[in-house]
C-alpha positions in Angstrom: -17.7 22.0 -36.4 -15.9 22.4 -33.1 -15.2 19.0 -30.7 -14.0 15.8 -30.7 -14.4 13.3 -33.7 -12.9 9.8 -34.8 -11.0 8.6 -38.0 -10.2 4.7 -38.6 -7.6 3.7 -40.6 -6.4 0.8 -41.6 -2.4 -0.2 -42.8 -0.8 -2.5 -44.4 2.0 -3.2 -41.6 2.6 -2.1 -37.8 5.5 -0.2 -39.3 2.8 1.9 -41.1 1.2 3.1 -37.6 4.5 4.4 -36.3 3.5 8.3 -38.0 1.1 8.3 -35.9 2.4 8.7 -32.1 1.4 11.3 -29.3 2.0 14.5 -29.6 3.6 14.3 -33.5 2.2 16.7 -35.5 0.4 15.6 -38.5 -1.2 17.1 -41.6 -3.4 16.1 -43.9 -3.1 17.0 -48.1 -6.9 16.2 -48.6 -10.2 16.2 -47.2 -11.1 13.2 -44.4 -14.1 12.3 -43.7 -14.5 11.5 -39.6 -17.1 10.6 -37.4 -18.6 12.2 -34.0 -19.4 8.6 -33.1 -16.6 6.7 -31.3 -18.5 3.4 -31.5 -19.1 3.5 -35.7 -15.6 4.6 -35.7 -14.7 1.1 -33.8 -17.2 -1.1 -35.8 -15.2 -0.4 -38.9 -12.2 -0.9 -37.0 -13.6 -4.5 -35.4 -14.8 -5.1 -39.0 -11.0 -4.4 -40.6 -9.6 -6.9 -38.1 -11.1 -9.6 -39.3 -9.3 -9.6 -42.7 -6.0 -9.4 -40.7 -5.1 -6.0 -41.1 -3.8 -3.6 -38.6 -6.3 -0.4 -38.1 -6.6 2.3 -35.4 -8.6 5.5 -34.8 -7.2 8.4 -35.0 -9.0 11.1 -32.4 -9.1 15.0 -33.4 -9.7 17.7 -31.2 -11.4 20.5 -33.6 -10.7 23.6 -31.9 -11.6 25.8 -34.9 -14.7 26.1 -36.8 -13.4 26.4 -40.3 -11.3 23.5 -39.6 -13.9 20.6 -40.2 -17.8 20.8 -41.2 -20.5 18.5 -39.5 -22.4 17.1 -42.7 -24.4 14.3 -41.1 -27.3 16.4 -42.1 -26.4 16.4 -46.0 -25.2 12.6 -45.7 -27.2 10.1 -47.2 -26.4 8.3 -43.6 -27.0 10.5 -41.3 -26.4 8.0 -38.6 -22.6 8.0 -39.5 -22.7 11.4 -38.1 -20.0 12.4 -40.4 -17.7 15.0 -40.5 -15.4 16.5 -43.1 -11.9 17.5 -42.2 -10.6 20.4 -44.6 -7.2 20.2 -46.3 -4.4 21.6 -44.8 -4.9 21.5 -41.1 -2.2 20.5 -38.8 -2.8 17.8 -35.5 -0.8 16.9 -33.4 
């Protein structure tokens, strides 16, 4: 899968979110799943928010193939439009 997908997260404090800034390089030690669909990624985030936690979404600019895989077509919900994020990859 090459383009753009989503992640929501949720933490436990606003201190938590401060990893994740502009232009800091990240990487992640297991698979994530993501979605191509900006609005299911912020209807689990509007969902979160309603049990008080603090949540964002992440956004990923796949520029390489063998970075992530588009599996909506082997998910049970296709409409998700998931995609799988492989181990190791750096963002920034």
């Amino acid at each position: 899968f090459q383009g753009r997908c989503y992640r929501a997260i949720k933490v436990k404090s606003i201190n938590d979110l401060s990893i994740y800034t502009v232009n800091t390089k990240i990487i992640n030690r297991t698979f994530l799943s993501a979605t191509k669909s900006l609005n299911f990624a912020a209807d689990y985030v509007s969902d979160r928010q309603a049990d008080s936690e603090y949540t964002a979404i992440l956004t990923f600019d796949i520029r390489y193939e063998n970075a992530a895989l588009d599996i909506s077509s082997l998910s049970e919900f296709p409409n998700e439009q998931e995609v799988l994020i492989m181990i190791n990859r750096v963002f920034r």
